[in-house]
PDB file of N, CA, C and O in Angstrom:
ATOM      1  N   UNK A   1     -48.339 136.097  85.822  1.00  0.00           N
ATOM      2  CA  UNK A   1     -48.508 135.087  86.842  1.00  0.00           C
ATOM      3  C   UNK A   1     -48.834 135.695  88.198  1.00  0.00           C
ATOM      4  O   UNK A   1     -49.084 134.954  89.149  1.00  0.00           O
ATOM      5  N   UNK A   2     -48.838 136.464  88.267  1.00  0.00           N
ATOM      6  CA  UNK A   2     -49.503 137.785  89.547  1.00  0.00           C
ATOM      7  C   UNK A   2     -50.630 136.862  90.196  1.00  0.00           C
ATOM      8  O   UNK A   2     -50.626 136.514  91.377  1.00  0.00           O
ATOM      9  N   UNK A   3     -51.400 136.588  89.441  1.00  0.00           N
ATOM     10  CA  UNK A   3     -52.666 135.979  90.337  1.00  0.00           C
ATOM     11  C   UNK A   3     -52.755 135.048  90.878  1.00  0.00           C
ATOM     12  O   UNK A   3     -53.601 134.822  91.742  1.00  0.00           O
ATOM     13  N   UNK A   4     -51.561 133.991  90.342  1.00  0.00           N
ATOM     14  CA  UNK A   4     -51.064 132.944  91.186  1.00  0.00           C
ATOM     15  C   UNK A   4     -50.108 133.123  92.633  1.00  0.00           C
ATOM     16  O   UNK A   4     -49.636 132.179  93.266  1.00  0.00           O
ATOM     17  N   UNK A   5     -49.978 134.372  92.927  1.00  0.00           N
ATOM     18  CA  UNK A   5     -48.831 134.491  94.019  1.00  0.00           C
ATOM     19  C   UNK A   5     -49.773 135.084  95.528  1.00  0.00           C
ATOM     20  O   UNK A   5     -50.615 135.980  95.595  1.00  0.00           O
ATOM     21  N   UNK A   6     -49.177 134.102  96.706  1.00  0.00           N
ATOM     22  CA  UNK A   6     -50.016 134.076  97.757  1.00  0.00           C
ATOM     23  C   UNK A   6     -49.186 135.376  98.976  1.00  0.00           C
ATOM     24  O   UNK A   6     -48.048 135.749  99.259  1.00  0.00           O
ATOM     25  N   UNK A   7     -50.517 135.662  99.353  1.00  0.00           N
ATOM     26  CA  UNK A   7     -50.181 136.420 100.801  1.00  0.00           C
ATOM     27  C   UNK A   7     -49.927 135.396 101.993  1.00  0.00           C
ATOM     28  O   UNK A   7     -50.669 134.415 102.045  1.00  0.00           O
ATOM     29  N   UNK A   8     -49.098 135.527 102.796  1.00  0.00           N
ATOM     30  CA  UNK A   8     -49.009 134.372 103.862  1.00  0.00           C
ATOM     31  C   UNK A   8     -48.731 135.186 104.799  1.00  0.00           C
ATOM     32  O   UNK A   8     -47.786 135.973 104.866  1.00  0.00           O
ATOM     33  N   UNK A   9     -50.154 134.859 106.051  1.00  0.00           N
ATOM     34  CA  UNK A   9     -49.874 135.354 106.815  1.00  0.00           C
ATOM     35  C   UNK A   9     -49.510 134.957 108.085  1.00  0.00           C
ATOM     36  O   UNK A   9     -49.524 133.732 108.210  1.00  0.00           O
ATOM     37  N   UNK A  10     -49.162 135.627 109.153  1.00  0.00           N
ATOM     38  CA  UNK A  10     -48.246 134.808 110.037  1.00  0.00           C
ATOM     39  C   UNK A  10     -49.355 135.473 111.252  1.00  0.00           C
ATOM     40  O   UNK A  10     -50.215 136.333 111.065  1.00  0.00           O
ATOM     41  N   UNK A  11     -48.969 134.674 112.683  1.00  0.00           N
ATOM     42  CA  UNK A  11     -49.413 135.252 113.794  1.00  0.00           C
ATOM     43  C   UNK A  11     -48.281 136.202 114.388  1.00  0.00           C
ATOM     44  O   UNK A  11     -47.283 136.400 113.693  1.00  0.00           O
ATOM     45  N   UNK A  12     -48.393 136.826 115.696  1.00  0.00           N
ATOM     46  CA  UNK A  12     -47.270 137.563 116.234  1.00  0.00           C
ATOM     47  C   UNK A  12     -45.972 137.110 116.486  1.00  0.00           C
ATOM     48  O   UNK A  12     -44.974 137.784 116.740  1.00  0.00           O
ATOM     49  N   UNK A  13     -46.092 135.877 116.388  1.00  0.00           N
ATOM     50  CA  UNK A  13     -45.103 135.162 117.027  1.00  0.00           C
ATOM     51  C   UNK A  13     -44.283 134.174 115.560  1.00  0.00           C
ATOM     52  O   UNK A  13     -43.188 133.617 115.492  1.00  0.00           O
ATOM     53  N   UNK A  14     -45.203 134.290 114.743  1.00  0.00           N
ATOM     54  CA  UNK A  14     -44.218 134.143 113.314  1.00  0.00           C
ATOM     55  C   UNK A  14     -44.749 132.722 112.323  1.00  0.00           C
ATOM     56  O   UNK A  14     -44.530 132.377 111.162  1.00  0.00           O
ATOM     57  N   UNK A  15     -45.458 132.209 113.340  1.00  0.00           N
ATOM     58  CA  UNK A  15     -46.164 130.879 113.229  1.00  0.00           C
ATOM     59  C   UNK A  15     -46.943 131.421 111.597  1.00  0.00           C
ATOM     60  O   UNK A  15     -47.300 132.599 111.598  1.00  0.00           O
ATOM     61  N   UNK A  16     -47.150 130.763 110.515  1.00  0.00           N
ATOM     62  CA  UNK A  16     -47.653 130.941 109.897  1.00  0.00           C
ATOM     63  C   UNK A  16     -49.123 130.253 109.947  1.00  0.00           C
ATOM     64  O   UNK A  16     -49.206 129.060 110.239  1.00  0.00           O
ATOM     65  N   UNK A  17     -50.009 130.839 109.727  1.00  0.00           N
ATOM     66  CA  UNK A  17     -51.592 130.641 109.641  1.00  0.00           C
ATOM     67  C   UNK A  17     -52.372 130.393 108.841  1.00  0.00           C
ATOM     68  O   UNK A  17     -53.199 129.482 108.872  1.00  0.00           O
ATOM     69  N   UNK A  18     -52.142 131.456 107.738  1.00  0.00           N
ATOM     70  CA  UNK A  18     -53.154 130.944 106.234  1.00  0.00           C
ATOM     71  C   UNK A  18     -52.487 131.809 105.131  1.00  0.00           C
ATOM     72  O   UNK A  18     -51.587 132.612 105.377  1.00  0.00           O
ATOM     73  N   UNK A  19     -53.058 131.556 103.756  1.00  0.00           N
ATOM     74  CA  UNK A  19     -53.084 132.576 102.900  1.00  0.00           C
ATOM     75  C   UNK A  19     -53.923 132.542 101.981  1.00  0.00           C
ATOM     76  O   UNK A  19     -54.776 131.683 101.755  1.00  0.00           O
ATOM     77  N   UNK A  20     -53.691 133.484 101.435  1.00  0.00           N
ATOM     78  CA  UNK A  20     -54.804 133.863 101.026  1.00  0.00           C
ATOM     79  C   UNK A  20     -54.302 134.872  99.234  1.00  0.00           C
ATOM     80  O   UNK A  20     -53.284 135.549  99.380  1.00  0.00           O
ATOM     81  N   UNK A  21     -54.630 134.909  98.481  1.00  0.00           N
ATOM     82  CA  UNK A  21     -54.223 135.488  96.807  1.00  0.00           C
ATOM     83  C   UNK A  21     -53.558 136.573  97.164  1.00  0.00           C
ATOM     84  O   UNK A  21     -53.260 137.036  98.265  1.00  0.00           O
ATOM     85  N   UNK A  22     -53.336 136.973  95.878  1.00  0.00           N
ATOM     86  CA  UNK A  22     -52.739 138.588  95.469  1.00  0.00           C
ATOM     87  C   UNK A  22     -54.333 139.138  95.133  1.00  0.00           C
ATOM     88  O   UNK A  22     -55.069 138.891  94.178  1.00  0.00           O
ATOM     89  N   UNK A  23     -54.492 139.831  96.117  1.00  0.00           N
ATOM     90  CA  UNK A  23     -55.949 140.844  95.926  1.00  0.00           C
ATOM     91  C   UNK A  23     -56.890 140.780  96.098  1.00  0.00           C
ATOM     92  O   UNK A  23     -57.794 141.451  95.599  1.00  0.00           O
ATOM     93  N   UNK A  24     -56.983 139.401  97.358  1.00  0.00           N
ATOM     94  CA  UNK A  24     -57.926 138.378  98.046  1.00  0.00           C
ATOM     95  C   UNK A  24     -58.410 139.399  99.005  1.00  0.00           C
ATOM     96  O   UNK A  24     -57.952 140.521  98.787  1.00  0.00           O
ATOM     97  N   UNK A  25     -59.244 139.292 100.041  1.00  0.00           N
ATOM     98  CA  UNK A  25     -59.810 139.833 100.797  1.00  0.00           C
ATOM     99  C   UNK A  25     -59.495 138.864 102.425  1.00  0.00           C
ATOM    100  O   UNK A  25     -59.665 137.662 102.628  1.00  0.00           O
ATOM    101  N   UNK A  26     -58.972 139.992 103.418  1.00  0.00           N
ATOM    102  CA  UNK A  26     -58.920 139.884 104.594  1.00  0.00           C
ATOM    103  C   UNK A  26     -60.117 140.239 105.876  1.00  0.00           C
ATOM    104  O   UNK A  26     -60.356 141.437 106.028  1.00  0.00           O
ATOM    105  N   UNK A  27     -60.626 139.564 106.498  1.00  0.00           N
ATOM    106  CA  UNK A  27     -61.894 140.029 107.867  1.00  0.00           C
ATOM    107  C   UNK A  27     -60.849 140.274 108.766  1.00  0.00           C
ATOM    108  O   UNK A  27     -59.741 139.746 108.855  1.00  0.00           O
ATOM    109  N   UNK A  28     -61.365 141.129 109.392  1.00  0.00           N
ATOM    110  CA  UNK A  28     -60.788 141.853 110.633  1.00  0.00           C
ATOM    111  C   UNK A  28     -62.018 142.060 111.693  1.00  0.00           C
ATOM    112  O   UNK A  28     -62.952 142.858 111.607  1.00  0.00           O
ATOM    113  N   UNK A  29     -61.706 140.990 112.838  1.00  0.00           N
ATOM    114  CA  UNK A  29     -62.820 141.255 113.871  1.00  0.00           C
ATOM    115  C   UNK A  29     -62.864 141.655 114.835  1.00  0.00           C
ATOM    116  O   UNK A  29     -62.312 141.060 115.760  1.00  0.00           O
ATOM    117  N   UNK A  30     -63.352 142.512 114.979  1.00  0.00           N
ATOM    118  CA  UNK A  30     -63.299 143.650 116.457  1.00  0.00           C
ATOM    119  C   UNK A  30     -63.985 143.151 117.530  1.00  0.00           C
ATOM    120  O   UNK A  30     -65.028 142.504 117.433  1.00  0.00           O
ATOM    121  N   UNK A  31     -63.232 143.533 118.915  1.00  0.00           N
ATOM    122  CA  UNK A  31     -63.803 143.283 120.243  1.00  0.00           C
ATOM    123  C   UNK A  31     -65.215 143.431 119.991  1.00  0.00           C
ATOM    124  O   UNK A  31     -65.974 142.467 119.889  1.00  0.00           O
ATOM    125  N   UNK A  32     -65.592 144.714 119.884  1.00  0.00           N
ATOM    126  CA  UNK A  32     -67.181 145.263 120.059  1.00  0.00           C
ATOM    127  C   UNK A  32     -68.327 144.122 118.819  1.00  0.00           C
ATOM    128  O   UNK A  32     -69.549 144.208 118.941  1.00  0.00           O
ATOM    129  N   UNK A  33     -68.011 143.627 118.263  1.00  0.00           N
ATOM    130  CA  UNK A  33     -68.386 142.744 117.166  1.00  0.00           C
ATOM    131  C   UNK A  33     -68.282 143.195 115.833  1.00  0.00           C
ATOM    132  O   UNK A  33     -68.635 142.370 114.991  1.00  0.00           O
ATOM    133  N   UNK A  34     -67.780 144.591 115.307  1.00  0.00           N
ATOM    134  CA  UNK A  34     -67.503 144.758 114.076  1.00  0.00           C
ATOM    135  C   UNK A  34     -66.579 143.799 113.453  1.00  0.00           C
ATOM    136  O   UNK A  34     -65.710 143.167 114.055  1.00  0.00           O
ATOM    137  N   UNK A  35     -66.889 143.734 111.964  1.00  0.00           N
ATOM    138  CA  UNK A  35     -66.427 143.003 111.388  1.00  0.00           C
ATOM    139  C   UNK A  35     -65.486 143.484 110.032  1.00  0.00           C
ATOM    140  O   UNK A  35     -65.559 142.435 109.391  1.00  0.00           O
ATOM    141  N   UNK A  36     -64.907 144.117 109.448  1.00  0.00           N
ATOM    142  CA  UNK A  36     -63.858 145.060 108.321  1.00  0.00           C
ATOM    143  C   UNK A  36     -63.288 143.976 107.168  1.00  0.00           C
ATOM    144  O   UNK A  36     -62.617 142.993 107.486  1.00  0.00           O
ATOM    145  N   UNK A  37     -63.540 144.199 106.215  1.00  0.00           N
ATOM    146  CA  UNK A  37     -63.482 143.635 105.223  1.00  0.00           C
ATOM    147  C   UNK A  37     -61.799 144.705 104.361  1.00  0.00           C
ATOM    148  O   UNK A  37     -61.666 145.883 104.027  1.00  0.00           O
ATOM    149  N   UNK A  38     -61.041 143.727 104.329  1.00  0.00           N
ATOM    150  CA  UNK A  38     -59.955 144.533 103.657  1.00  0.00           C
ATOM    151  C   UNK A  38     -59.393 144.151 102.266  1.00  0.00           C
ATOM    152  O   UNK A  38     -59.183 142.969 101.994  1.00  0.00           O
ATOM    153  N   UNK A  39     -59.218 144.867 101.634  1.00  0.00           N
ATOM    154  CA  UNK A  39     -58.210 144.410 100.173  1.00  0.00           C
ATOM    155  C   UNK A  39     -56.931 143.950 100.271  1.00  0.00           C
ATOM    156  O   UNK A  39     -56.222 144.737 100.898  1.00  0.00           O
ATOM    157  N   UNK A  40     -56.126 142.550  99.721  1.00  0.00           N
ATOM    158  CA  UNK A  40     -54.754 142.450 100.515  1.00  0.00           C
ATOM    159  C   UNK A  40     -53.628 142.727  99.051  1.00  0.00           C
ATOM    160  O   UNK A  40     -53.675 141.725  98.338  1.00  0.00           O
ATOM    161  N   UNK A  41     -53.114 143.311  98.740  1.00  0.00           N
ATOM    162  CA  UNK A  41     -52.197 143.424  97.487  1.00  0.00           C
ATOM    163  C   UNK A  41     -50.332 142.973  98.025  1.00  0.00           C
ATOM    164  O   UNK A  41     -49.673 143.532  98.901  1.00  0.00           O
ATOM    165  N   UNK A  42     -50.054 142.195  97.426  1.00  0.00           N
ATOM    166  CA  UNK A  42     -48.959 141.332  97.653  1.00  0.00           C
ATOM    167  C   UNK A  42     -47.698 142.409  97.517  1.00  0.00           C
ATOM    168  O   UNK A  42     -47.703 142.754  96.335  1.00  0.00           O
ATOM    169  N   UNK A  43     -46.760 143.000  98.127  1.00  0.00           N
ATOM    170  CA  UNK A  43     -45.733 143.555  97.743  1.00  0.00           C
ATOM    171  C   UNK A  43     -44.493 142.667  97.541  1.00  0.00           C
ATOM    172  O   UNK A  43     -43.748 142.740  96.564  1.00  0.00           O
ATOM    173  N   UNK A  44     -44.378 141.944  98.421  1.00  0.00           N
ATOM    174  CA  UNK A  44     -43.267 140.824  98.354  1.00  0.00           C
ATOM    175  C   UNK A  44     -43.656 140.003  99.327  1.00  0.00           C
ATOM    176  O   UNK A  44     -44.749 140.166  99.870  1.00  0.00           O
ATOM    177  N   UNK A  45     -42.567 138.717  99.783  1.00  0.00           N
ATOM    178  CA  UNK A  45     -42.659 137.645 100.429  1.00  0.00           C
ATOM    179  C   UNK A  45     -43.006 138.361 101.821  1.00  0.00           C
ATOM    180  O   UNK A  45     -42.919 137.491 102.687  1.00  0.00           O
ATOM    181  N   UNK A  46     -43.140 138.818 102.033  1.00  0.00           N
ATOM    182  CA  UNK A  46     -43.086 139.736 103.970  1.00  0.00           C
ATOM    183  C   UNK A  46     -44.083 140.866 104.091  1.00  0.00           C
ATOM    184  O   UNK A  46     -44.474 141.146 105.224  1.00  0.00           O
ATOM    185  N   UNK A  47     -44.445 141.409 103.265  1.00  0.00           N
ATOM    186  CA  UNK A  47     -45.025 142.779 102.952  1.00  0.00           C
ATOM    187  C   UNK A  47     -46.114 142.761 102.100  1.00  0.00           C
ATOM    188  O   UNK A  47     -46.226 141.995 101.143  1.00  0.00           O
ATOM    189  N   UNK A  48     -47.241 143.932 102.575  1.00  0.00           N
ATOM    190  CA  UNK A  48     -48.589 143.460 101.590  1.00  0.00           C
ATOM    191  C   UNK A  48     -49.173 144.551 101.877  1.00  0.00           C
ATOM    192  O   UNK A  48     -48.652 145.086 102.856  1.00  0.00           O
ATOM    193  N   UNK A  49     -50.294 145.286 101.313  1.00  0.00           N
ATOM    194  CA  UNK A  49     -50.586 146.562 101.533  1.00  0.00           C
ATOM    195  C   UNK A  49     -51.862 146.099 101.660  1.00  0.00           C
ATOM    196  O   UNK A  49     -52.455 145.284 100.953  1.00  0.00           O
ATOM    197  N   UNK A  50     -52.278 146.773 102.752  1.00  0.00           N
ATOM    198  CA  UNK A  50     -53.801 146.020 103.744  1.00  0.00           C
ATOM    199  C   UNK A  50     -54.715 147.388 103.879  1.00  0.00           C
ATOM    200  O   UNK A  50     -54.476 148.342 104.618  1.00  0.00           O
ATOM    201  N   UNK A  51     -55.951 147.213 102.866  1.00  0.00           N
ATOM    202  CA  UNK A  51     -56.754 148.274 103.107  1.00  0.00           C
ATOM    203  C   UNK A  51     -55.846 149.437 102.471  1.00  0.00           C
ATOM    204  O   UNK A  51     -56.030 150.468 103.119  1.00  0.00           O
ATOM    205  N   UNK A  52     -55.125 149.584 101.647  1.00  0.00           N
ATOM    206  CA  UNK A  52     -54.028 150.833 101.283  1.00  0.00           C
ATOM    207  C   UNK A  52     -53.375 151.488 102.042  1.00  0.00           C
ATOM    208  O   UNK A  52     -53.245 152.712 101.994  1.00  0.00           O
ATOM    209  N   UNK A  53     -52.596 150.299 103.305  1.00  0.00           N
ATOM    210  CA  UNK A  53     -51.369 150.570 104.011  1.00  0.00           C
ATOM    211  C   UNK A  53     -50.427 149.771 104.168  1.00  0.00           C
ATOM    212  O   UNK A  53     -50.687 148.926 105.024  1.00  0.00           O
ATOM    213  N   UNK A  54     -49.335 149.662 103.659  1.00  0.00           N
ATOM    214  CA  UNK A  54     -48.082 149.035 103.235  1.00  0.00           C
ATOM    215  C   UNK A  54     -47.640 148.855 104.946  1.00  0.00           C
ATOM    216  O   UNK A  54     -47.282 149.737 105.726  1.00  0.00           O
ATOM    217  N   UNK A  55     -47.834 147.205 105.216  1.00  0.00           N
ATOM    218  CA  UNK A  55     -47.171 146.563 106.263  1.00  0.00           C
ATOM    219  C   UNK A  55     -46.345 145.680 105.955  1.00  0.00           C
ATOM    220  O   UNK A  55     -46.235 145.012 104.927  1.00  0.00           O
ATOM    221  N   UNK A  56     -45.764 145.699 106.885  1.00  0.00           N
ATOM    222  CA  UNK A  56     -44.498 143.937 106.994  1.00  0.00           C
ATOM    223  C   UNK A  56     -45.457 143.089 108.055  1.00  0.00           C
ATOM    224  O   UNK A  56     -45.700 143.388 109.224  1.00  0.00           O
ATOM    225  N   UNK A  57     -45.965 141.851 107.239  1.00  0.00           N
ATOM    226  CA  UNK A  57     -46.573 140.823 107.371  1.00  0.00           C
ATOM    227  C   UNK A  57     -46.433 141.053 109.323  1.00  0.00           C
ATOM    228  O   UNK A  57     -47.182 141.505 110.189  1.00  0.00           O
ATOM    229  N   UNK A  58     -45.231 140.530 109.304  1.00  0.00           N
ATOM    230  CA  UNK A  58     -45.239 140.354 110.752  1.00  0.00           C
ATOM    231  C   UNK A  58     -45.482 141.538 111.914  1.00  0.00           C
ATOM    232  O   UNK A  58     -45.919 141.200 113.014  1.00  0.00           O
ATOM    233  N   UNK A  59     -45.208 142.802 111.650  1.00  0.00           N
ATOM    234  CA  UNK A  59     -45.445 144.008 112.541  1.00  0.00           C
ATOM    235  C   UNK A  59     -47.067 144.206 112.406  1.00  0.00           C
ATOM    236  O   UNK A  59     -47.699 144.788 113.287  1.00  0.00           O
ATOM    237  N   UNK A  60     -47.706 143.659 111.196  1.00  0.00           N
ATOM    238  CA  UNK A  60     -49.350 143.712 110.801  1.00  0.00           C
ATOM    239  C   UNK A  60     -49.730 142.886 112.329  1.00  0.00           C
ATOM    240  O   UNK A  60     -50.155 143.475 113.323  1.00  0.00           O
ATOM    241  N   UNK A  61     -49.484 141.504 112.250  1.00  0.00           N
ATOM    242  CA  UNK A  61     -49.862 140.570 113.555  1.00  0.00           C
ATOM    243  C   UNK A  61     -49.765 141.357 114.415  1.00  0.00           C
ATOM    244  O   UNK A  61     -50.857 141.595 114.931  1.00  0.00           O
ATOM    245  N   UNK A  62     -48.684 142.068 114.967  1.00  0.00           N
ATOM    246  CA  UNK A  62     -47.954 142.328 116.407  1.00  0.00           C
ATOM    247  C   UNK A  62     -49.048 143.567 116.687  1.00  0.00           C
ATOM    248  O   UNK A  62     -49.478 143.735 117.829  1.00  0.00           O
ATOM    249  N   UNK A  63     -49.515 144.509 115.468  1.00  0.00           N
ATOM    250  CA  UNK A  63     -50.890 145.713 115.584  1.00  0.00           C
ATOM    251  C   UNK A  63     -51.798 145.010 115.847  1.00  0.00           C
ATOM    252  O   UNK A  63     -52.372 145.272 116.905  1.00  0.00           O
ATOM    253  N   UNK A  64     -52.240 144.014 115.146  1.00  0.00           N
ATOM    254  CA  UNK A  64     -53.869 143.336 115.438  1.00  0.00           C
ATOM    255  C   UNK A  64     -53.455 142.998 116.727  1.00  0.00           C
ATOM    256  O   UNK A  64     -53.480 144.011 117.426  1.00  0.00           O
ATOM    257  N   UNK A  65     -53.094 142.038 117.331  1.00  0.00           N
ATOM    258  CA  UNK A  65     -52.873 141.428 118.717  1.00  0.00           C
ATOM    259  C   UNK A  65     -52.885 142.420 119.742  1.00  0.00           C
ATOM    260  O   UNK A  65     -53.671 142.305 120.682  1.00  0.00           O
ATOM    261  N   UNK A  66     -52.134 143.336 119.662  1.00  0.00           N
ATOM    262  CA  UNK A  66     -52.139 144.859 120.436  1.00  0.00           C
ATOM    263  C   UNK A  66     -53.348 145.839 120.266  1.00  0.00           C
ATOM    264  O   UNK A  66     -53.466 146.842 120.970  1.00  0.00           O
ATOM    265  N   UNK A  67     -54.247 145.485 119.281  1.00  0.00           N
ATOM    266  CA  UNK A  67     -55.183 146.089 119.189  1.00  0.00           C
ATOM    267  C   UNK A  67     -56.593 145.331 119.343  1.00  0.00           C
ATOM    268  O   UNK A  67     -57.698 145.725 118.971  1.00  0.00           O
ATOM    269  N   UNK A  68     -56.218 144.022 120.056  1.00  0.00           N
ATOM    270  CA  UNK A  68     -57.018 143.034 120.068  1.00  0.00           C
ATOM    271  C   UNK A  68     -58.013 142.839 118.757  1.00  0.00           C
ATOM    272  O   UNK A  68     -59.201 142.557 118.908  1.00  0.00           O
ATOM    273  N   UNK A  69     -57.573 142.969 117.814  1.00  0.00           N
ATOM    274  CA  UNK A  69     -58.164 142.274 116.016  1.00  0.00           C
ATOM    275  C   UNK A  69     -57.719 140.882 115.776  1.00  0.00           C
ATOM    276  O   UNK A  69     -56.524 140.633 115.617  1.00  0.00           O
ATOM    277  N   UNK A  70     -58.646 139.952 115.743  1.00  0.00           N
ATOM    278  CA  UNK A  70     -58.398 138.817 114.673  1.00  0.00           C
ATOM    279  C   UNK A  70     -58.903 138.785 113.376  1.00  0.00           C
ATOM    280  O   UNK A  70     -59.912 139.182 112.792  1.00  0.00           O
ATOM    281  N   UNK A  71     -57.903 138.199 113.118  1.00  0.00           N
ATOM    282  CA  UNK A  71     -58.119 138.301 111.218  1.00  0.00           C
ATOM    283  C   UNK A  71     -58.343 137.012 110.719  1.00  0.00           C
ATOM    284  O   UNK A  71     -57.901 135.933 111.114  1.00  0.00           O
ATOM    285  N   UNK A  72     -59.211 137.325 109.648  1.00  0.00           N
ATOM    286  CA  UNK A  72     -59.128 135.580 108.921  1.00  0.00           C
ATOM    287  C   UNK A  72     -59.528 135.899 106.947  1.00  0.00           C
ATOM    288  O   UNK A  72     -59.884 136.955 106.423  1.00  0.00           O
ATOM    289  N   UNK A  73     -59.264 134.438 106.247  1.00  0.00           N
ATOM    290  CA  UNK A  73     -59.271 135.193 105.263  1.00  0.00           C
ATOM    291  C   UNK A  73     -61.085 135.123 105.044  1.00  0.00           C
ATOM    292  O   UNK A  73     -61.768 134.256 105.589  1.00  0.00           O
ATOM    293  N   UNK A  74     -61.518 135.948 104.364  1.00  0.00           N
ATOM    294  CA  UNK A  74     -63.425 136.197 103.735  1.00  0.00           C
ATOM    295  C   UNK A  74     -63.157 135.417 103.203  1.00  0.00           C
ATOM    296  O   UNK A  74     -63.954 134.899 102.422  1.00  0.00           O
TER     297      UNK A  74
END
């Protein structure tokens, strides 16, 4: 049942936003106009390994925002 279980992601502030599968694909859009296409693999309810780096959902937001990245799902 793996493929039925969702990534949910939150903004910095905890608000939840969207989700998106177990192994769905994340955009990441940069100031300069790049655009990053990421792999999202579900670790648990909070945690998800983005591009093959194991974050907690919410410290992920608090990097993009600080790094001025918005994300949405592809």
């Amino acid at each position: 049942m793996n493929g039925s279980q969702q990534i949910c992601f939150t903004d910095s502030a905890g608000k939840t936003l969207f989700s998106i599968p177990d192994n769905g694909l994340l955009c990441l859009f940069y100031g300069n106009g790049d655009r990053h296409f990421a792999v999202c693999h579900r670790l648990d309810d909070t945690h998800a390994k983005i591009d093959g780096v194991n974050y907690s959902l919410p410290d992920f937001a608090k990097r993009m925002k600080h790094n001025q990245i918005s994300f949405a799902p592809a």
